[in-house]
C-alpha positions as CSV (number, residue, x, y, z in Angstrom):
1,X,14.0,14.8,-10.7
2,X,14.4,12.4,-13.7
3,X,17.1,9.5,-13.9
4,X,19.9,11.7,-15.4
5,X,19.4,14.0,-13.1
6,X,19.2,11.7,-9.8
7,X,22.8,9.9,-11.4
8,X,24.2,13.2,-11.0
9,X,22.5,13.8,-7.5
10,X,24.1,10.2,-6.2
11,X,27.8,10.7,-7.6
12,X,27.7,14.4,-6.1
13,X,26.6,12.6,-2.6
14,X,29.1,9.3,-2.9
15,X,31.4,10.5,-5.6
16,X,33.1,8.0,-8.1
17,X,31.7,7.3,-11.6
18,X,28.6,6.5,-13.2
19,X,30.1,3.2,-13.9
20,X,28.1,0.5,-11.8
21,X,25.2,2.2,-11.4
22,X,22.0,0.7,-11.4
23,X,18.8,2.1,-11.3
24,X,15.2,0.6,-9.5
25,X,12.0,1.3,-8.8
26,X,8.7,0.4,-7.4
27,X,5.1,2.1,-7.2
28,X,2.6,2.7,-4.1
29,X,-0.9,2.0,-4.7
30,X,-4.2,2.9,-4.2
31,X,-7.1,0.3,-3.0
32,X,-9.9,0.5,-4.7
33,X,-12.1,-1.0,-2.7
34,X,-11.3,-4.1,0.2
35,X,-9.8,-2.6,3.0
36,X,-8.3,-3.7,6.1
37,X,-9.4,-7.2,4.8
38,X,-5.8,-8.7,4.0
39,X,-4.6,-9.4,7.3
40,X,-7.8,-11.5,7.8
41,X,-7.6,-13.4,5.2
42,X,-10.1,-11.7,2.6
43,X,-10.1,-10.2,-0.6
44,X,-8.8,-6.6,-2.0
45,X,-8.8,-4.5,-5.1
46,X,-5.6,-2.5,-5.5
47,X,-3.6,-0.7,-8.6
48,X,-0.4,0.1,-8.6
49,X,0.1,3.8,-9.0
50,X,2.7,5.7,-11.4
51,X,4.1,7.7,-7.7
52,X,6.7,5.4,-6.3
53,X,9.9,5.1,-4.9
54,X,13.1,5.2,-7.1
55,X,16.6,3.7,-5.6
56,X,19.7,4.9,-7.5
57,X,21.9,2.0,-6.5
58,X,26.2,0.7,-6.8
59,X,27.7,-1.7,-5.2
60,X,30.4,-1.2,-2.5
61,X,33.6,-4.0,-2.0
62,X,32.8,-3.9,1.9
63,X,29.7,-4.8,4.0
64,X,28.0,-1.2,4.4
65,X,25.3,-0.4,3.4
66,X,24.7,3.5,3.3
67,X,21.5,5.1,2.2
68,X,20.3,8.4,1.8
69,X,17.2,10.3,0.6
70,X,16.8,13.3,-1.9
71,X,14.4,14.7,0.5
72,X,16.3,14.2,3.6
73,X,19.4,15.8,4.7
74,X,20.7,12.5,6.8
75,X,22.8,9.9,5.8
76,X,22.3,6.5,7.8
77,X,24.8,3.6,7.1
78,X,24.5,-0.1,8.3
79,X,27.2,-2.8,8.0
80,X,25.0,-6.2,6.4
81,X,26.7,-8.3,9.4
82,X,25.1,-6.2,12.2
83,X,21.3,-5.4,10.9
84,X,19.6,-6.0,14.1
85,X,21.1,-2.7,15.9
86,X,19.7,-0.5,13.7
87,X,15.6,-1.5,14.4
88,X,15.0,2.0,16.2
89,X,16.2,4.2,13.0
90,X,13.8,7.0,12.3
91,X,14.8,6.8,8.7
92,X,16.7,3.2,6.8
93,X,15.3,1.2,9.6
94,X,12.8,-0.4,6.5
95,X,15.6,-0.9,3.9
96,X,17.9,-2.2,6.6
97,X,15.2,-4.4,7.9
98,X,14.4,-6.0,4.0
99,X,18.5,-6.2,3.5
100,X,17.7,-8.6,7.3
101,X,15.1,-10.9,5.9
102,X,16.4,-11.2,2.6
103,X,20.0,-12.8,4.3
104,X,17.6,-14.7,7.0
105,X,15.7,-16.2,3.2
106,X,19.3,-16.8,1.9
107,X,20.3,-14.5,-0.3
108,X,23.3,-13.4,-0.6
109,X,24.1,-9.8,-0.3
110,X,26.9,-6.9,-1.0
111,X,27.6,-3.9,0.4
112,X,26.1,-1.1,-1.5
113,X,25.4,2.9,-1.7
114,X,21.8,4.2,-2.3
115,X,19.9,6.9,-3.3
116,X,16.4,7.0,-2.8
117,X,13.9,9.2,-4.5
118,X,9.8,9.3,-3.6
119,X,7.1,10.2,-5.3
120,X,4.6,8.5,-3.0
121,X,3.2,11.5,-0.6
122,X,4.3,10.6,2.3
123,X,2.2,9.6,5.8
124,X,-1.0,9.9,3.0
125,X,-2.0,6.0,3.0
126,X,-0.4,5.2,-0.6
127,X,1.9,3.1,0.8
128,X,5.0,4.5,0.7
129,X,6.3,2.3,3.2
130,X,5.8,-0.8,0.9
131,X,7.5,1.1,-2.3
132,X,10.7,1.5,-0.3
133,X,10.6,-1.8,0.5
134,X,9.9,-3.6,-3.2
135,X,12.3,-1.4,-4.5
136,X,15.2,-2.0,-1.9
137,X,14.4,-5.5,-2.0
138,X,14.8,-5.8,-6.3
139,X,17.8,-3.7,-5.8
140,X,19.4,-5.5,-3.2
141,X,19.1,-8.6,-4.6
142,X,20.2,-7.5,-8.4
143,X,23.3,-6.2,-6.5
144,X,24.0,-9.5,-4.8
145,X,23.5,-11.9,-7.7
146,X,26.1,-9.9,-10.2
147,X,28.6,-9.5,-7.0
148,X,28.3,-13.5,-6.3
149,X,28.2,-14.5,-9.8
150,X,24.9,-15.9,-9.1
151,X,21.7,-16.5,-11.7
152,X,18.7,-16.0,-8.7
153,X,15.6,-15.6,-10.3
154,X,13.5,-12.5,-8.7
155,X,10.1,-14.3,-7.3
156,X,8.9,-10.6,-7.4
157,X,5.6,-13.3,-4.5
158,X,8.6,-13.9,-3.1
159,X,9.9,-10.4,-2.4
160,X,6.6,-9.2,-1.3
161,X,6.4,-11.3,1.3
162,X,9.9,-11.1,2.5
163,X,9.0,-7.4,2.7
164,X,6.0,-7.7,4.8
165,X,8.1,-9.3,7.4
166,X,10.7,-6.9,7.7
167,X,7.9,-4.3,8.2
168,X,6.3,-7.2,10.5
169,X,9.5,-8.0,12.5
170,X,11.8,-5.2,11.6
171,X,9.7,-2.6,12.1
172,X,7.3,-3.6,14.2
173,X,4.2,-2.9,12.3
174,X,2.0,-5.9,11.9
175,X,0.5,-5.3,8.5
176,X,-1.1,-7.3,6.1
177,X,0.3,-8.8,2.5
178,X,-2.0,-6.4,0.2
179,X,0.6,-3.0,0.1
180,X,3.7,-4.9,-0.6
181,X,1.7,-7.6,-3.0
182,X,0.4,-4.4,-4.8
183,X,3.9,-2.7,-5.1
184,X,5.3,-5.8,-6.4
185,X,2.8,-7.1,-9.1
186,X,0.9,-4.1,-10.5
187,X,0.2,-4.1,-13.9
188,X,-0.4,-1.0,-16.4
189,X,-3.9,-0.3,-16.6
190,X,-4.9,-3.3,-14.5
191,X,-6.2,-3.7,-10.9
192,X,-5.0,-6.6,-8.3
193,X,-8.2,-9.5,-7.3
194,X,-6.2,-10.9,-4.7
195,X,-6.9,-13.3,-2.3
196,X,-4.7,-13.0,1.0
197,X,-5.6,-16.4,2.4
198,X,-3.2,-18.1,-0.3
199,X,-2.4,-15.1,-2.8
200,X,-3.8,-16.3,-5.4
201,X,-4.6,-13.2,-7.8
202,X,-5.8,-12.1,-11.4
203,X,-4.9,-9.0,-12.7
204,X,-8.6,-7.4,-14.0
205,X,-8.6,-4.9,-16.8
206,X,-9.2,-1.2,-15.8
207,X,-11.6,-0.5,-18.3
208,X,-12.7,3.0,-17.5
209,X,-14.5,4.2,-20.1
210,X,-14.4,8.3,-19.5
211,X,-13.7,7.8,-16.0
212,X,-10.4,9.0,-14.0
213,X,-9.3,7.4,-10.9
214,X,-8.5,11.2,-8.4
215,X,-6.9,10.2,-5.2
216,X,-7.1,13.3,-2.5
217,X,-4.5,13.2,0.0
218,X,-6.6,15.2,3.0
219,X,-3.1,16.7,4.7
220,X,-4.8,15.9,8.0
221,X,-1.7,14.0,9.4
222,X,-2.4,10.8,10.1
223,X,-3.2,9.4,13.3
224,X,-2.6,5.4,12.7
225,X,-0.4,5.0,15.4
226,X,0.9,1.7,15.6
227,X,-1.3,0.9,18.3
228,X,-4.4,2.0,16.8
229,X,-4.3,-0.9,13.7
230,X,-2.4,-3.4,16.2
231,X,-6.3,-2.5,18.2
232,X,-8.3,-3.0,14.9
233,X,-6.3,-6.5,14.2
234,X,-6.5,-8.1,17.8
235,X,-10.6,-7.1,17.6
236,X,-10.4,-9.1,14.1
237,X,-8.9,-11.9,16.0
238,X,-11.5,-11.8,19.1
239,X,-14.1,-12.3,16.8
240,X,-12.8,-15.0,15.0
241,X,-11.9,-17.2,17.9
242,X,-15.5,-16.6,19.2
243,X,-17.0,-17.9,15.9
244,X,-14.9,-20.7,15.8
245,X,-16.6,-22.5,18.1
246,X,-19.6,-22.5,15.8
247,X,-17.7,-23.0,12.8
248,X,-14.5,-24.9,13.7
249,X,-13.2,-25.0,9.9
250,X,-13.0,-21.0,9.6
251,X,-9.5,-20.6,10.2
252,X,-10.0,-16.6,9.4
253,X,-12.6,-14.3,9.4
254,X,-12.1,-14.2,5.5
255,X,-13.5,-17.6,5.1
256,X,-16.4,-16.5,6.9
257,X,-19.9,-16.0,4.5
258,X,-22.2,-13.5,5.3
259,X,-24.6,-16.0,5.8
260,X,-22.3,-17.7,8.8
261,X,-21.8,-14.5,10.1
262,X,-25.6,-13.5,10.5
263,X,-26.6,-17.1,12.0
264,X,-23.7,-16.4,14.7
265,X,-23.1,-12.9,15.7
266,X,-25.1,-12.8,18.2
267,X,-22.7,-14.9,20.2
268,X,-20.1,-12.4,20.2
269,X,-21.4,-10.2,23.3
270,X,-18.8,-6.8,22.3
271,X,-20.9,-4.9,20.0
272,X,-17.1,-3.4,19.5
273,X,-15.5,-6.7,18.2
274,X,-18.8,-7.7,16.5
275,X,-19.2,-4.4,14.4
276,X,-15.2,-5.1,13.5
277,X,-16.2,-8.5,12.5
278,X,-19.5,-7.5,10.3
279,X,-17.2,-4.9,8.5
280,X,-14.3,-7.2,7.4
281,X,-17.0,-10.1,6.3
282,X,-19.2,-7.3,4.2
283,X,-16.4,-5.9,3.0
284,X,-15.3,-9.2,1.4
285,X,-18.7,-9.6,-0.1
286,X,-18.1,-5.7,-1.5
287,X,-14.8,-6.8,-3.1
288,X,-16.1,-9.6,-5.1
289,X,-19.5,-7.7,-5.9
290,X,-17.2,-5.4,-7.5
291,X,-14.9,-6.9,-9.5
292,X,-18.1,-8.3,-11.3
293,X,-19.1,-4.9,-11.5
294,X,-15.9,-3.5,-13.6
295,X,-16.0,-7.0,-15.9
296,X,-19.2,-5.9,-16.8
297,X,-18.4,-2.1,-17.1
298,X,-20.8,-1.0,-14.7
299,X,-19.2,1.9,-13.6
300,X,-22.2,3.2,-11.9
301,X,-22.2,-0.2,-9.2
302,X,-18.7,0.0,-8.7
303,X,-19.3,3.5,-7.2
304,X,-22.2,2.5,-4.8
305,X,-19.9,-0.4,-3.6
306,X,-17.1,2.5,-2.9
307,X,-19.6,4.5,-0.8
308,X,-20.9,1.4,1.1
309,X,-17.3,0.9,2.2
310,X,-16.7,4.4,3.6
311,X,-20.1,3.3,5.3
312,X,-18.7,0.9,6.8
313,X,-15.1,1.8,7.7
314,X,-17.0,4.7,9.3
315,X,-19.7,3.1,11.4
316,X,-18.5,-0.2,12.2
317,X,-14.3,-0.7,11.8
318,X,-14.1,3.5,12.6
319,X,-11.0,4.3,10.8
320,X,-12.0,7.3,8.9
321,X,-12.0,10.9,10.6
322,X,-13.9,13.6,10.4
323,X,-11.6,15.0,7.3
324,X,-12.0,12.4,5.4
325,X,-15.6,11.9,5.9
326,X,-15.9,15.5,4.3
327,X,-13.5,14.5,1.6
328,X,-16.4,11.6,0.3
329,X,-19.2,14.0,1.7
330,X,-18.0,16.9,-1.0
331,X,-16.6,14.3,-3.4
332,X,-20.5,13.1,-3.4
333,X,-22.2,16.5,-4.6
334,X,-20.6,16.5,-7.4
335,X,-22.3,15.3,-10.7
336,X,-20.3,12.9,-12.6
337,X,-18.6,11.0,-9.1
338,X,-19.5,7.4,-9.7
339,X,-18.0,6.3,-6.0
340,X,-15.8,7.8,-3.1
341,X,-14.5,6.3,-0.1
342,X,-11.3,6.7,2.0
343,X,-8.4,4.5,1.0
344,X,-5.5,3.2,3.3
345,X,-4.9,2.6,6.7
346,X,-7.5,4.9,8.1
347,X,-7.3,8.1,10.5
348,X,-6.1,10.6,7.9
349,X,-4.5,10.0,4.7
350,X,-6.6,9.9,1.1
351,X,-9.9,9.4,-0.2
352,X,-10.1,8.0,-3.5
353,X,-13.2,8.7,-6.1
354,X,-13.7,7.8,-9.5
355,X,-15.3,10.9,-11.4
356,X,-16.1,11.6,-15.3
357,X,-13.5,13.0,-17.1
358,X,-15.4,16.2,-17.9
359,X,-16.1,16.7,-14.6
360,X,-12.4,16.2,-13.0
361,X,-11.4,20.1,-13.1
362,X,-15.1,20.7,-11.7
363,X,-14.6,18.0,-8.6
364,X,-11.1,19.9,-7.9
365,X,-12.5,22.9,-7.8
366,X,-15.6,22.2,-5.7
367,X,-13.9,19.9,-3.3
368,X,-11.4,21.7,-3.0
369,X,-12.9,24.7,-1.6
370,X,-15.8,23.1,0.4
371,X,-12.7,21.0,2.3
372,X,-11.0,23.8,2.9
373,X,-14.2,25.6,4.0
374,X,-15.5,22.8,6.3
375,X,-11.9,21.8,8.1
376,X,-9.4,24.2,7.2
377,X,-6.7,22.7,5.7
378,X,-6.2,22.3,1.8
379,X,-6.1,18.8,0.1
380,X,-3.8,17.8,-2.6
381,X,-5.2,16.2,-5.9
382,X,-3.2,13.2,-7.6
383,X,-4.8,12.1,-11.2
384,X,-2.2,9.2,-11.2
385,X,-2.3,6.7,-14.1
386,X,-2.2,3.0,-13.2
387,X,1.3,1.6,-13.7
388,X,3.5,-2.0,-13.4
389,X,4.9,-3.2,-10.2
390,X,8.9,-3.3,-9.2
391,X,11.1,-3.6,-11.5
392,X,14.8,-2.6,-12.8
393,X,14.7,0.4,-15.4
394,X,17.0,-0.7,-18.0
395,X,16.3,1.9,-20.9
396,X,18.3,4.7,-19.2
């Protein structure tokens, strides 16, 4: 649906006029390589993808807040003076949760009616979670400062991080920085070099050179249940208080060299914890190996840095699943892939390669039907350019 059409869609569903309508939007992302490094502390690679989340937004005179999907038949509404009864919402419980931590930061807020449209596959990794919440969050504020008369500027840091906590405290999931951080400062044709420790970042040209960036959503549904990355995380945090008693500055596994690691690892006795450890601490090494790799347009090193991390989230963090192991194993035949590895969370979701642009019909073709042939089910493709973070749309 474009914006026209999505106008027409919200006065249908809240009636009124197209006066005071505002319109916002924010993307998911793809990580390119540095994953499930964020919450300790390390490095990531994202892009902002061109799929995102849309909010067709007005303002209300009262306190409600009522929201509703194009997607979804429901229609959930919140009063802004009672946000901590609606935590155990199926749906609205992360846009009620931002409107939360945006009042607990001090902003002031109105009422307001909204529309939300996705184009972020859901449950596939892309962080759709994180779009919804940029995107409520820009709205919500925009709303607030014209209904107060106020000039707030929109720290789009600041919003990221407000957003992780609602997803932290609201929701419940204890995720890192990297999703929202991604959703809120992408950059056309750029990736993110962020460094979750004290967010410092550079956006790094996307020089591609012939390449294409396909992201395969495996259709397996995923299996990161909350418990399953709260497991991963407290691991991360077994090891780190081990090795700090060997190296009492580290006060994260991301501040941890390889060289540290190998001198000390023998100390931590839980070949479980210590493979968890080894992964987040190469993986950090991987990131920064390959941003040199893309300043220098080396395509070809990128790649083998990509299919060392599927190595690794394999073997030692185990977060991949059999689907998409064959989703890099088929990705992998094909001449003309430079790298493959799962991106995301882990246990289902979408593999992300970076493949010629001759050979792009060729790898959905052949991957396409050795997936199918080898699990079953039929993956969905996404050639999705690499767009800017949150922001109003104001030529509409």
């Amino acid at each position: 649906m474009n914006i026209s059409e999505l106008k027409r869609k919200f006065i249908e569903i809240y009636q009124g006029e197209e006066d005071g309508i505002r319109v916002f939007t924010s993307p998911g992302r793809v990580n390119l390589i540095g994953e499930h490094t964020d919450y300790n502390g390390g490095y990531v690679f994202p892009a902002a993808l061109t799929l995102g989340s849309t909010v067709i937004a007005r303002p209300r005179e009262d306190r409600k807040m009522r929201l509703i999907a194009t997607d979804l038949g429901i229609q959930v509404e919140g009063s802004l003076d009672h946000l901590e009864e609606y935590k155990s919402l199926k749906w609205g419980n992360y846009q009620l949760g931002v409107a939360d931590e945006l009042q607990k930061a001090g902003y002031e807020l109105t009422g307001c009616d909204l529309l939300y449209h996705d184009t972020v596959p859901l449950g596939a990794g892309l962080s759709s979670s994180a779009a919804i919440e940029v995107a409520t969050a820009i709205a919500l504020v925009s709303l607030g400062n014209s209904a107060n008369g106020l000039m707030q500027p929109l720290d789009m840091v600041k919003m990221a991080m407000i957003c992780q906590k609602a997803e932290n405290r609201y929701v419940g999931v204890n995720c890192g920085i990297m999703d929202q951080f991604s959703s809120a400062m992408g950059k056309a044709d750029h990736a993110i070099f962020l460094n979750c420790r004290d967010l410092s970042f550079m956006h790094v040209p996307l020089n591609l050179h012939g390449y294409r960036i396909i992201i395969v959503n495996s259709n397996k549904k995923r299996g990161l249940a909350d418990s399953k990355y709260n497991e991963r995380r407290s691991q991360c945090e077994q090891a780190l208080d081990i090795l700090k008693r060997f190296i009492p500055d580290a006060t994260c596994l991301g501040e941890i060299s390889q060289e540290q690691f190998n001198r000390f690892r023998h100390e931590i006795h839980d070949e479980l914890v210590r493979n968890r450890a080894e992964h987040v601490i190469t993986e950090d090494d991987r990131v920064l190996k390959s941003v040199e790799a893309l300043k220098n347009d080396n395509m070809a090193l990128f790649g083998k840095y990509m299919i060392q991390s599927h190595a690794s989230m394999r073997d030692l963090f185990e977060i991949t699943c059999v689907e998409l192991d064959v989703l890099v194993e088929e990705a992998l035949k094909i001449e003309g892939v430079a790298g493959s590895r799962m991106t995301g969370g882990g246990f289902g979701g979408c593999s992300v390669s970076i493949v010629r642009e001759e050979a792009v019909q060729n790898f959905i073709d052949e991957v396409g039907k050795g997936y199918t042939a080898r699990t079953g089910l039929t993956p969905s493709f996404y050639i999705s350019d690499i767009g800017d973070g949150g922001r109003e749309i104001m030529d509409i």
